[in-house]
Every structure is written in structure tokens, then in C-alpha cells.
LOMI-400233 format. One record per residue (C-alpha): residue number from 1; residue in one letter; x, y, z. Coordinates in pm, 1 decimal. Each point is the difference from the previous one (the first is absolute). Layout:
residues N
n, res, px, py, pz
NUM, A, X, Y, Z
...
This chain:
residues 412
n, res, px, py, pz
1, X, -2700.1, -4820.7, -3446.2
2, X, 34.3, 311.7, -207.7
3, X, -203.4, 196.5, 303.2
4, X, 287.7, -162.9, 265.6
5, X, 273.1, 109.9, -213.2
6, X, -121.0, 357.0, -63.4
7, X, -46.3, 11.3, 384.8
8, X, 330.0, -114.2, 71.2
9, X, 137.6, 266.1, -258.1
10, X, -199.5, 294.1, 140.9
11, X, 85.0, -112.2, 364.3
12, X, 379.7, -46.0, -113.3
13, X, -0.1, 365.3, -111.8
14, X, -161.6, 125.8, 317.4
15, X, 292.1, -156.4, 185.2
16, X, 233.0, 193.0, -254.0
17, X, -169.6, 336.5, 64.8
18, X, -82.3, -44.6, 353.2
19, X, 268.4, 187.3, 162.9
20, X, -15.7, 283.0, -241.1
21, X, -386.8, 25.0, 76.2
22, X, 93.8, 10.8, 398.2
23, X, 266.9, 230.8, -3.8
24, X, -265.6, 257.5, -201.0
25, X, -218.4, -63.4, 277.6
26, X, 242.5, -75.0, 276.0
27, X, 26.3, 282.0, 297.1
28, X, 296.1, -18.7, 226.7
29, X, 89.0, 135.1, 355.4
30, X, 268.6, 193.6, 114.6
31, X, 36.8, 82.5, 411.0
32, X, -19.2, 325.0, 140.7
33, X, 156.5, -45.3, 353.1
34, X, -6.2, 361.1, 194.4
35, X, -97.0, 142.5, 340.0
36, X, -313.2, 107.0, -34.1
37, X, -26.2, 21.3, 381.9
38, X, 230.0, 115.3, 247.3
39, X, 256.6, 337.0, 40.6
40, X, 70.0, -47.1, -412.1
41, X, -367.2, -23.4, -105.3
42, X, -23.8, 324.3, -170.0
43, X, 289.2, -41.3, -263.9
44, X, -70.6, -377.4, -41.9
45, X, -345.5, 106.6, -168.3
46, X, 186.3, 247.4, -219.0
47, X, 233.0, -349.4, -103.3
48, X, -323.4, -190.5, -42.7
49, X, -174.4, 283.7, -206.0
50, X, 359.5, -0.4, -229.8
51, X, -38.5, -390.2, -54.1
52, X, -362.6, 4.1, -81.4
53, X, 13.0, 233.3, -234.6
54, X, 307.6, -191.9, -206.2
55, X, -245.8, -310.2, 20.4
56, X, -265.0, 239.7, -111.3
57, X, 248.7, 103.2, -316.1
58, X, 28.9, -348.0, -104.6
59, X, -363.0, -117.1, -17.3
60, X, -125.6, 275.6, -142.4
61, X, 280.4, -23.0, -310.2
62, X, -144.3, -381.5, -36.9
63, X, 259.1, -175.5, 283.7
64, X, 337.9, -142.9, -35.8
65, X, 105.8, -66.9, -337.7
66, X, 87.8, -397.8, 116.6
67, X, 111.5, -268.6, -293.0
68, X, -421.9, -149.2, 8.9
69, X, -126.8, 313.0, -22.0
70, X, -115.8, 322.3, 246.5
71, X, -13.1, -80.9, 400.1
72, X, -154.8, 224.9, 179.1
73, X, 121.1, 117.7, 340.7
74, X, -157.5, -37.6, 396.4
75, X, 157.2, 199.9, 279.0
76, X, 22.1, -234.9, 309.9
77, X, 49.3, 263.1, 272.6
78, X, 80.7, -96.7, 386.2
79, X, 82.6, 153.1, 355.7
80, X, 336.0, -65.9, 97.9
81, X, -50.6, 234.0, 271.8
82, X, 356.5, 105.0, 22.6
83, X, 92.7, -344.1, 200.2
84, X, 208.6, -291.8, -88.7
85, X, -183.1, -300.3, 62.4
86, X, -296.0, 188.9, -157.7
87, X, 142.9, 86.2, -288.2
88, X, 201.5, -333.5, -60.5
89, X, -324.4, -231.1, 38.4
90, X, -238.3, 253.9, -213.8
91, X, 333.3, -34.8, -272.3
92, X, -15.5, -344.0, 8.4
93, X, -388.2, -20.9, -14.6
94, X, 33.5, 249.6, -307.7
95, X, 231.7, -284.1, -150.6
96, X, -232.0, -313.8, 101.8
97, X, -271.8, 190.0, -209.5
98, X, 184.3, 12.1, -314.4
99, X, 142.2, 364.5, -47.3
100, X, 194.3, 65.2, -250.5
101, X, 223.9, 256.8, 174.0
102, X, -1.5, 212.1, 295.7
103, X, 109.0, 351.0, 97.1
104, X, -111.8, 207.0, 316.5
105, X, 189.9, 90.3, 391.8
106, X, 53.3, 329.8, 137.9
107, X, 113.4, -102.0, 278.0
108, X, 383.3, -105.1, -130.0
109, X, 54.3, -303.1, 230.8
110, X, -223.5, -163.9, -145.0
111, X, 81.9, 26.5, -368.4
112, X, 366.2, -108.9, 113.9
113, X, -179.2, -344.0, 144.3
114, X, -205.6, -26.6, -304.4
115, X, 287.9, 42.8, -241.2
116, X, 180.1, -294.8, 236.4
117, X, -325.7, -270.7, -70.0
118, X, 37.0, 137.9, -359.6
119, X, 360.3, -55.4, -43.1
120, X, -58.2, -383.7, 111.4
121, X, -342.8, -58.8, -207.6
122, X, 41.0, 285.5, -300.2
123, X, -354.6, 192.5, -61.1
124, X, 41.4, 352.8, -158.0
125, X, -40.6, 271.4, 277.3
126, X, 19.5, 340.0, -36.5
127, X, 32.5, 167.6, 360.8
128, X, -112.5, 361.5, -32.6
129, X, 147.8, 153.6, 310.2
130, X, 318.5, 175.7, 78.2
131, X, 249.4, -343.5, 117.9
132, X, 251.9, -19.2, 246.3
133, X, 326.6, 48.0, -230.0
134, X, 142.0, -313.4, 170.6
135, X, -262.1, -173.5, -185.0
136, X, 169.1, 61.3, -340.3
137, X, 309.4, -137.2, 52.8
138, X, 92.7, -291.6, -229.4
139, X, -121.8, -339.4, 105.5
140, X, -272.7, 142.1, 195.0
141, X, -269.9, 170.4, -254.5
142, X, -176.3, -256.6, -145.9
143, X, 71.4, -135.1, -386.1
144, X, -390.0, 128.9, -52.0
145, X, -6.9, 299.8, 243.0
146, X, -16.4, 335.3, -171.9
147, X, -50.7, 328.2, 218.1
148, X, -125.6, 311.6, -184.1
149, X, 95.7, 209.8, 249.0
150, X, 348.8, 5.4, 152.7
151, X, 173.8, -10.2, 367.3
152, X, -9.6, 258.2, 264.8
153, X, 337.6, 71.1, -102.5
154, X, -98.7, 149.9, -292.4
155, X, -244.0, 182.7, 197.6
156, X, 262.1, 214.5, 233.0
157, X, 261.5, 8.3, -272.0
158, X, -284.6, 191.2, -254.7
159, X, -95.3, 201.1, 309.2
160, X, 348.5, 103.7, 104.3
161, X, 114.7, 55.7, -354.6
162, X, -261.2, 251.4, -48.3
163, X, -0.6, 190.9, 319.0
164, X, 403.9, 43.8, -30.6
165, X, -8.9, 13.7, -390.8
166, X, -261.1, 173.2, -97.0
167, X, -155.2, 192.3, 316.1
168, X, 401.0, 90.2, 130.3
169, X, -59.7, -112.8, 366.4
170, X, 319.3, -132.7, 132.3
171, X, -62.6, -30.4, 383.1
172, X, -276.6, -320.2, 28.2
173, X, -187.5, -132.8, 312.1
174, X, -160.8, -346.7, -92.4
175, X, -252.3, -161.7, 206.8
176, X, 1.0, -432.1, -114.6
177, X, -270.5, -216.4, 121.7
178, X, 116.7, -243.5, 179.0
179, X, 11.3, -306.6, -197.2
180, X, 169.4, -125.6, -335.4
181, X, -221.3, 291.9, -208.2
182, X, 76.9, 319.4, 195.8
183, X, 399.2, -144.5, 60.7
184, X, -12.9, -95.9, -394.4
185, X, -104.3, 368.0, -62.4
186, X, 259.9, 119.9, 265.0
187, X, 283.9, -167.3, -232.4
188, X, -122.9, 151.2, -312.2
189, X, -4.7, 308.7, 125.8
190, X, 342.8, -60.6, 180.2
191, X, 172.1, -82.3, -343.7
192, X, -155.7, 305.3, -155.8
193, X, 128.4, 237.3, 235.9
194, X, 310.2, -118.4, -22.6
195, X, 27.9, -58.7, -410.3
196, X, -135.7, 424.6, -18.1
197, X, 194.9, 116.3, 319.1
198, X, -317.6, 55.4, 266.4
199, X, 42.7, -3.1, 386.9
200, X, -202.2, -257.7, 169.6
201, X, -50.8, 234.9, 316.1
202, X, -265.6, -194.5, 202.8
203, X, -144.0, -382.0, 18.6
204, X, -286.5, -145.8, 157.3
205, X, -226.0, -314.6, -25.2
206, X, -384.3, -35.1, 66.7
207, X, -218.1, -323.9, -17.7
208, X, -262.8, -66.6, -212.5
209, X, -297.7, 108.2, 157.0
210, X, 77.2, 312.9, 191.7
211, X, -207.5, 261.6, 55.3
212, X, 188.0, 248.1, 156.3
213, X, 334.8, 136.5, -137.2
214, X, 18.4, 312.9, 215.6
215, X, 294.1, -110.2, 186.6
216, X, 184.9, -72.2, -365.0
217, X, -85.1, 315.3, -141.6
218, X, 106.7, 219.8, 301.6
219, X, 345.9, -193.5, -64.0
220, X, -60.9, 108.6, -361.7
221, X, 7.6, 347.4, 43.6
222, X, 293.7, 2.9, 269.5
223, X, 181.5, -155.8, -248.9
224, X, -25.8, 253.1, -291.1
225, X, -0.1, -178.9, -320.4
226, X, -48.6, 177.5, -304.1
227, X, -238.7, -349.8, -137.2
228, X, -234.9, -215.0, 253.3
229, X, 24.7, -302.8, -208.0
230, X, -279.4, -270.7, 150.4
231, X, -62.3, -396.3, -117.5
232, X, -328.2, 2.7, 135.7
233, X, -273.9, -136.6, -175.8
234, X, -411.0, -22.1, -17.4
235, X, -186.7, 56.4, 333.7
236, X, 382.4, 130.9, 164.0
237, X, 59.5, 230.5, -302.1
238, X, -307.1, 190.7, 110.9
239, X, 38.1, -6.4, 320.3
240, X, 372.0, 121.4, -19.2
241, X, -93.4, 302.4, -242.0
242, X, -280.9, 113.9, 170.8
243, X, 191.1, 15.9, 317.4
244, X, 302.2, 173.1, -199.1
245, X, -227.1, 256.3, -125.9
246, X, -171.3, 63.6, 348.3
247, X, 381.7, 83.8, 118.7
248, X, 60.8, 212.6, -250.6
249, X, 313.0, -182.1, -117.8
250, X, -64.8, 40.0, -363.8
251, X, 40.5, 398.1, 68.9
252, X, 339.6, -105.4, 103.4
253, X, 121.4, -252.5, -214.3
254, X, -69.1, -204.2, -326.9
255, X, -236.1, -316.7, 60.8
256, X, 85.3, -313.3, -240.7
257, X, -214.3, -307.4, 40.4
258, X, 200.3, -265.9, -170.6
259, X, -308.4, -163.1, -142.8
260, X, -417.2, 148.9, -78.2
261, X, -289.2, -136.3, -91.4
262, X, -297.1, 166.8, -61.7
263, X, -175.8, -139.1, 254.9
264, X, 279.7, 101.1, 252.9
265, X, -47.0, 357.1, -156.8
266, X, -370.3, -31.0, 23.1
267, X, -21.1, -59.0, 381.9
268, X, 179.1, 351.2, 63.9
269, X, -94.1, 380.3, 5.9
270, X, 90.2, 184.0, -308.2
271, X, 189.1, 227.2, 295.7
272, X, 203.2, -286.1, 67.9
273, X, 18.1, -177.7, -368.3
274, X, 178.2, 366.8, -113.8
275, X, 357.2, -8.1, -111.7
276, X, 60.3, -391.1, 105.6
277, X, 230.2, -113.3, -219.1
278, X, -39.4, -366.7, -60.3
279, X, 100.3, -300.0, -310.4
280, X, -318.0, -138.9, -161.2
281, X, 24.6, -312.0, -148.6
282, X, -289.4, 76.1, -245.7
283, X, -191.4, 325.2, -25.5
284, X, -301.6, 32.8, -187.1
285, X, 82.3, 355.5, -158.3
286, X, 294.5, 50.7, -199.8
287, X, -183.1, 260.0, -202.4
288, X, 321.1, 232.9, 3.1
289, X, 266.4, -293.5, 8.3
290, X, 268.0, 61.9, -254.3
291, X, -29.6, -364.6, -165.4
292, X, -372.7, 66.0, -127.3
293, X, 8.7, -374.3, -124.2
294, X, -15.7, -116.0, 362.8
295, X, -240.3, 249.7, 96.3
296, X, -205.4, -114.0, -264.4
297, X, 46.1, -342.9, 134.4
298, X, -99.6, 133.6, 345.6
299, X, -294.3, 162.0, -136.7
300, X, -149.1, -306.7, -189.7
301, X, 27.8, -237.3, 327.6
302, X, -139.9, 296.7, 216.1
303, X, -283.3, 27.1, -252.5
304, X, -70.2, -415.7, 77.0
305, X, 38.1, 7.8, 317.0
306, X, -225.7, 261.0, 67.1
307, X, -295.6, -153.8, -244.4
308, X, 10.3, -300.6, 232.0
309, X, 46.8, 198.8, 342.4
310, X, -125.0, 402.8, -27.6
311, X, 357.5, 94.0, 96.6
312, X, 376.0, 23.0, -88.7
313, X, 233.4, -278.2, 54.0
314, X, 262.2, -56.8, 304.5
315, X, 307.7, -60.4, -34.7
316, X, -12.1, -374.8, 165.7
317, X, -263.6, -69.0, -270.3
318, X, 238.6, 94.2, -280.4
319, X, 189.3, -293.8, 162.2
320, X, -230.6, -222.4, -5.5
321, X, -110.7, 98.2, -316.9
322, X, 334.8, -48.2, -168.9
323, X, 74.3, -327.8, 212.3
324, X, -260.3, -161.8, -164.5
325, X, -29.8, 126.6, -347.4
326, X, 323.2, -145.0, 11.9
327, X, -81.5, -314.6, 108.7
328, X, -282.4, -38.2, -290.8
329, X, 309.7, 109.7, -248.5
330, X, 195.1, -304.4, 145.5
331, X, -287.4, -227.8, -63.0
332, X, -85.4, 136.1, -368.9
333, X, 359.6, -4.6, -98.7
334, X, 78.5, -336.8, 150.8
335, X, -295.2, -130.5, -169.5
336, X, -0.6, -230.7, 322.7
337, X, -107.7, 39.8, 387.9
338, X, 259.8, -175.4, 137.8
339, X, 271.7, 212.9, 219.3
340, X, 321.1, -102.0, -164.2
341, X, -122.8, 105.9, -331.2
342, X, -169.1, 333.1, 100.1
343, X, 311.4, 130.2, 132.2
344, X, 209.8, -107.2, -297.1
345, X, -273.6, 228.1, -154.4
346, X, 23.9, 252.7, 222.1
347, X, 385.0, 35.0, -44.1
348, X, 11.8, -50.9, -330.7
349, X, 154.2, 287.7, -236.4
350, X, 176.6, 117.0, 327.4
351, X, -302.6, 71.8, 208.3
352, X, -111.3, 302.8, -191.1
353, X, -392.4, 90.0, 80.0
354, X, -164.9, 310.2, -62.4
355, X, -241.6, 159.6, 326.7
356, X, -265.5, 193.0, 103.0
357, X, 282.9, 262.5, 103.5
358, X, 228.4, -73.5, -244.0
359, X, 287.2, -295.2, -147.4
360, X, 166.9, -192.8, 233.2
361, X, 219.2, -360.4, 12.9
362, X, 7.6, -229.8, 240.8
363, X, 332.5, -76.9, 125.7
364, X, 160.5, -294.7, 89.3
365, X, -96.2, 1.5, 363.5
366, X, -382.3, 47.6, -140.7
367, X, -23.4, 331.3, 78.0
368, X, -157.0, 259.0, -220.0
369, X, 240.6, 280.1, -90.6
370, X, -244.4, 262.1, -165.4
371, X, 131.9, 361.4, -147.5
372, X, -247.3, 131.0, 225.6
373, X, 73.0, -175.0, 304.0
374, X, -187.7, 235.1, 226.3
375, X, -111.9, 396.2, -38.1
376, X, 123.5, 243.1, 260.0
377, X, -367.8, 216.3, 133.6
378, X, -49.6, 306.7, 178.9
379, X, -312.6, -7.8, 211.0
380, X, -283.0, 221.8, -69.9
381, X, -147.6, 241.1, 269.9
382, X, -285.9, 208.5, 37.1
383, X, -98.6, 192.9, -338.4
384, X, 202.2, -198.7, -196.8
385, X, -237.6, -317.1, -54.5
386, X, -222.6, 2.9, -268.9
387, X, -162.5, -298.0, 118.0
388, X, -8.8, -273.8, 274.9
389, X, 294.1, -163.2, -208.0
390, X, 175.6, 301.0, -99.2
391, X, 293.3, -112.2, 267.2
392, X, 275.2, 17.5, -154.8
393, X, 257.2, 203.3, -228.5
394, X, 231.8, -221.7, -162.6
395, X, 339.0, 135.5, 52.8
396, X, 220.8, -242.9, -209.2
397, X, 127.0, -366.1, -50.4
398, X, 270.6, -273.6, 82.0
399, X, -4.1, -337.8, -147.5
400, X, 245.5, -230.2, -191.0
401, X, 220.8, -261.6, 119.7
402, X, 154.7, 241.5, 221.5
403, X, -245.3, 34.1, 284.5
404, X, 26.6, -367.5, 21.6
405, X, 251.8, -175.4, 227.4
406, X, 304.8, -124.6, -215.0
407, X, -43.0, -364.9, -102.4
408, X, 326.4, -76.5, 100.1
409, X, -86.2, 104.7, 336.5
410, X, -273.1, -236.6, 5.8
411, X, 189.6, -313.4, -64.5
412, X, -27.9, 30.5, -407.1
């Protein structure tokens, strides 16, 4: 009898401590959802590399710090191959299997139908691509949705701020692409022309995909301008400065690509990367940046990044970086997994979080307003690289809540 009891006791206080014992050995999943095939391949395995390596910060500091104890972290990563039904049914398998939360999408449309299933059935999901602005307006971002990065509004307003503010151009030709990114960028760049009194002295509109923009730049140069301000992006960026360069247009006038990766900057000819202006959401060396705090910052995520990969992070993996470091600080903080509590978390102390490239809040529209919202470059040419990723000369900064649309024009 004394033997039953004692077995009773012992089994009662396995029951007491068995949650605490699983959560110490418990491992749980978050989705990576990204084209890893398809026109966006090559920046969606900069996003992955950026989430991997935040899962790879957590586990090797022990795991989430979770009520029973450390839980350790799994990336789940998935093709959404830049298509809707795709993406939607490899979301929804990521949910069937149990993740936790879920960031991923370069492709835009797709985050804005992800953020639409999330808004009826609340998961925390942290899209790390650039979103349609229309997708911020109140009642249609997601309770749960947080974007690290911002709108393509933001995008032309930084650009045309800094080619009228702090390059002096005042006569602008601006090529959009032809969908809600390039005429996003067009508006930005619109309002900042008109805030800083610039000329918008030509307009034109390509598709994604195009290869050849000869026709578009010889309507360039008739035109003038004193800034060639283009919203192309990835495999179009390089195809459009190449074919810039080869007409000799930067000998003529000043060439702005609203928004650079590396990897955009990589596919190109020092000849042609020269004297490109450009806003960088993230760039790896802020050596000579007058706020040595966040070039320290830089410096210590560079110095990660590369132990993991041999090279210097992108600017889309800062994003994903950020996105979900974020999303881990919403778990810890909340204690809990659960979506409604996370974002309480998240928004708590009015959104204040400190970055990779500096402090930043997120607004009510779940938007991240950092102080460093992106870094104006200069492109590198021929005898001024040090290195394969010597790219760049960081020129200056804009950030704040000012590069963001107003609230109020959102709905708020």
C-alpha cells in the first residue's frame, strides 16, 4: 500500500512538472513562405538567409524564454513561387502543421491575400516585402500583420526628396512599372516634387519583365531632365542600367534608381554601377555614418551574417531579419503564442523596438517608422571597389514618421 501511494505521489508530481519538462525540450516551427523559384528567386534567398539566421540567434542563446522553460526554434521554409493559389495553399499547409507564425512574399499580391486569411483566422505574420500602400489602410492590415519594411510610397517620396533636396535636380523624368509598385513609386515621387518645388518633365510606364528600354530612354534624353528617376527593380533594374550606361545617358544626366539591392548592383559593370544614385533599405557598411551607434549595429549583424554565409548582407535580408526577430520579441514578451497577445506585445510601450539599423516604432497602421528609414548610395565604378562588395558609398539618410504616408490619409 505504502509502494501504491509513493507511486501515485511521484506520478502526481510528474503531472505537475510535465509541461515545464516539455517546454525545456519542446522545439517549435515558424513558416518561411518565399519565392525561391521564379523572376524573384534571387532576393527571396537573401529573405530566407535573413530569417534563418534570426532562428539561428535564438537557438544558439538557449531558445525562447517561454513561461515552462527554453523552446527552441525550426524554420519551416516553402515555395510560394510568386503565385496566388501557390502561396495561399503552402500558407495554409504551414498552418495545418502547427507553426507558430509566419512571415515571407516578395511578390506583394500575395502578402495582401495572406494578410486577408489572417485578418479572418489571426496567426502572427510578418510580410517582409515592400506592400502595396493600399494595403495599410485601416480595416484592411490585419490585427497581427506587421511589415518591417514600408510601401512603395515611401520608396519614391525618399527617392524624390533626395534627388531635389539634397542632389538640387529640379527637372525629373520618371519611368513607373506598370502596376500598383512602379505607380505607388510614381506618387511618392509626385508628392516630393511638388512639397521641394521639382518639375516632373517626362513620364513613362514599362511592365515587369522587359528587356529592352531603348525606346524609353531615347524619350529620356529628348526630354532633358536634370534626374532619370526609375522604379525598376531586380532582373529590370539591371537590365535598365546597363542599357542606360550603353547610351551614355549618365554622361548627360543624373541616374536615381528609387530602390538597390546588392544583388541588383551585383549583376552590373562597375562602368555602369558608377555614380547611380539609389535608397538602400539596409547597407552593410556604415563605417563612416555619422550615428556610429548604428554603424556599430550594422557592423555586428554584417559580422553574423557573414559567419553563416562568407558574405555581407542584402538589404531584403535586413528585412527579413528584423521581421522576424520581431516576431520572437512578440512571443517572449507575450509570454504566449497566440496572435492577439503577441501583438498587444508588440505594441506595447508605443511600439518602440530597437534594429539592426537602428530604433524604430511601429505605427498604428503596423508599419515600422525607423530613424533610418533608408540610406541614400552612390554607386561605385571602376577603381573605386575594394572588393566584390565594395558597391556602394553611403551618401546620407531619411527616416522618421515623415517618409511615411500620413495616418490620416490612410483612414486613421
Amino acid at each position: 500500500m505504502k509502494r501504491l501511494l509513493g507511486l501515485v505521489a511521484v506520478s502526481a508530481l510528474c503531472s505537475v512538472l510535465a509541461p515545464g519538462l516539455a517546454a525545456a525540450q519542446s522545439k517549435v516551427k515558424v513558416g518561411i513562405l518565399l519565392p525561391l523559384t521564379g523572376p524573384f528567386a534571387a532576393v527571396a534567398e537573401t529573405q530566407k538567409q535573413g530569417a534563418l539566421l534570426a532562428v539561428d540567434v535564438i537557438n544558439k542563446r538557449g531558445g525562447l524564454d517561454m513561461p515552462g522553460g527554453k523552446v527552441m526554434l525550426e524554420g519551416m521554409v516553402d515555395d510560394d513561387e510568386s503565385k496566388l493559389d501557390v502561396g495561399v495553399r503552402r500558407y495554409r499547409y504551414m498552418v495545418s502543421e502547427g507553426v507558430k507564425g509566419v512571415g515571407g512574399q516578395t511578390w506583394a499580391p500575395l502578402a495582401y491575400a495572406i494578410n486577408a486569411i489572417v485578418s479572418r483566422e489571426p496567426m502572427p505574420y510578418f510580410p517582409v516585402c515592400v506592400q502595396a500602400k493600399e494595403a495599410f489602410t485601416k480595416g484592411k492590415i490585419a490585427k497581427s500583420t506587421f511589415a518591417a519594411a514600408y510601401s512603395p510610397w515611401t520608396v519614391g517620396y525618399m527617392a524624390g526628396t533626395q534627388a531635389v533636396k539634397t542632389l538640387g535636380k529640379k527637372k525629373i523624368f520618371f519611368l513607373a512599372r506598370s502596376d500598383s509598385w512602379g505607380w505607388d513609386i510614381r506618387d511618392g515621387v509626385y508628392a516630393a516634387a511638388k512639397e521641394h518645388g521639382a518639375e516632373i518633365v517626362g513620364y513613362d510606364e514599362a511592365s515587369l519583365g522587359t528587356s529592352d528600354f531603348t525606346t524609353i530612354l531615347q524619350k529620356v534624353r529628348a526630354a532633358k531632365p536634370d534626374v532619370f528617376i526609375a522604379a525598376q527593380f531586380a532582373a529590370d533594374s539591371v537590365a535598365l542600367l546597363k542599357q542606360a550606361h550603353q547610351m551614355g545617358l549618365n554622361k548627360e544626366m543624373t541616374i536615381f534608381n528609387a530602390f538597390i539591392t546588392n544583388v541588383v548592383a551585383k549583376g552590373l559593370p562597375p562602368e555602369a554601377l558608377q555614380g547611380v544614385y539609389a535608397m538602400h533599405y539596409f547597407y552593410y557598411d556604415l563605417a563612416g555614418f555619422e550615428d556610429q551607434a548604428v554603424a556599430k549595429s550594422a557592423a555586428d549583424f554584417t559580422a553574423l551574417f557573414r559567419e553563416k554565409y562568407g558574405y555581407p548582407p542584402d538589404a531584403y535580408a535586413a528585412i527579413a531579419y528584423i521581421a522576424y526577430m520581431e516576431m520572437f520579441r512578440g512571443f517572449e514578451q507575450s509570454k504566449s503564442f497566440d496572435a492577439t497577445k503577441v501583438t498587444e506585445a508588440i505594441t506595447a510601450d508605443g511600439g518602440k523596438f530597437d534594429s539592426v539599423k537602428g530604433p524604430a516604432i511601429w505605427r498604428e497602421d503596423h508599419q515600422a517608422a525607423f530613424k533610418y528609414g533608408a540610406f541614400l548610395v552612390k554607386g561605385k565604378g571602376p577603381g573605386e571597389q575594394k572588393n566584390e562588395w565594395d558597391l556602394f558609398a553611403v551618401q546620407g539618410s531619411m527616416g522618421g514618421d515623415a517618409i511615411l504616408p500620413p495616418l490620416k490619409s490612410l483612414g486613421y
